[in-house]
C-alpha positions in Angstrom: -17.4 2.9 -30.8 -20.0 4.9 -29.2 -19.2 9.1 -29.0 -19.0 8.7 -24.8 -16.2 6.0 -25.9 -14.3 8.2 -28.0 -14.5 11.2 -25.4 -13.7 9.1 -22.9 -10.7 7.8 -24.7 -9.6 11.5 -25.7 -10.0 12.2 -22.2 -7.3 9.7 -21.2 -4.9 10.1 -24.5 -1.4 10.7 -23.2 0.9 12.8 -25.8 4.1 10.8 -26.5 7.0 11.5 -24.3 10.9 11.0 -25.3 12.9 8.7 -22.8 16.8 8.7 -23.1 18.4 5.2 -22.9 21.9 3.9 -23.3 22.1 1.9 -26.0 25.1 -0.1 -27.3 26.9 2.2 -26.1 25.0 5.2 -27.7 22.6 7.6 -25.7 19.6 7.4 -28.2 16.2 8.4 -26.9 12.7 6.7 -27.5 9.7 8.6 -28.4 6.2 7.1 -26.6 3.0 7.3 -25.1 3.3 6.9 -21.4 0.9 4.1 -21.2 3.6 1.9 -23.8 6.7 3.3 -21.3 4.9 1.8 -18.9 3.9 -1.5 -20.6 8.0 -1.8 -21.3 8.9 -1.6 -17.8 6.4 -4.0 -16.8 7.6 -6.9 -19.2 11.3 -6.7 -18.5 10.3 -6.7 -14.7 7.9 -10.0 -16.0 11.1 -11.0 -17.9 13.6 -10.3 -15.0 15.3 -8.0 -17.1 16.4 -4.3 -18.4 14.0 -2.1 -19.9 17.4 -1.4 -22.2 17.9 -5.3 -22.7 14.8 -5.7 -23.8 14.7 -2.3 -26.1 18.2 -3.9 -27.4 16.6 -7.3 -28.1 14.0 -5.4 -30.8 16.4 -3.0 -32.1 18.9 -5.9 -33.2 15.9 -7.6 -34.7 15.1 -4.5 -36.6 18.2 -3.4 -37.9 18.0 -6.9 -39.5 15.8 -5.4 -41.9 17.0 -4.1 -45.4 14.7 -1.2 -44.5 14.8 -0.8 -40.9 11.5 0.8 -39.3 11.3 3.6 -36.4 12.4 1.9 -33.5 9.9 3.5 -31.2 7.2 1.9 -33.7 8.8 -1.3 -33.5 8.5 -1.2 -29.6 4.9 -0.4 -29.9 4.4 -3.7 -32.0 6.5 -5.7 -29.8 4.7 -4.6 -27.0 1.2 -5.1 -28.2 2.3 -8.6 -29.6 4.4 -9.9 -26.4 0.9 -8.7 -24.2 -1.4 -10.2 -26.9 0.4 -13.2 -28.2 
């Protein structure tokens, strides 16, 4: 990556923001970069679904685990891997 690249991506780096969702039942709230919000919204409109469907669909998969990772990191996975498959 060239130095203009870098700037230029510093230049459009979005801090992460919290959103507050309802899940099962619980108000919880999601800590991301605008760009992945974004992303989210997208794919449960691609999906004909909730943004909190598809947030509950990853978070049941998680919690599967014996050590359960930050949800807004699993998000961030899922994300990349559903637009990347």
């Amino acid at each position: 990556m060239t130095v203009r690249e870098v700037f230029k991506f510093i230049v459009i780096f979005q801090k992460p923001k919290k959103y507050s969702i309802n899940l099962w039942g619980h108000q919880t709230s999601l800590t991301l970069e605008p760009d992945f919000w974004q992303e989210l919204q997208q794919l449960a409109k691609q999906k004909k679904t909730s943004v909190k469907k598809l947030v509950e669909h990853v978070d049941e998969g998680r919690t599967q685990c014996s050590y359960p990772p930050n949800l807004s990191s699993c998000l961030r996975v899922w994300i990349l891997k559903e637009k990347n498959p």
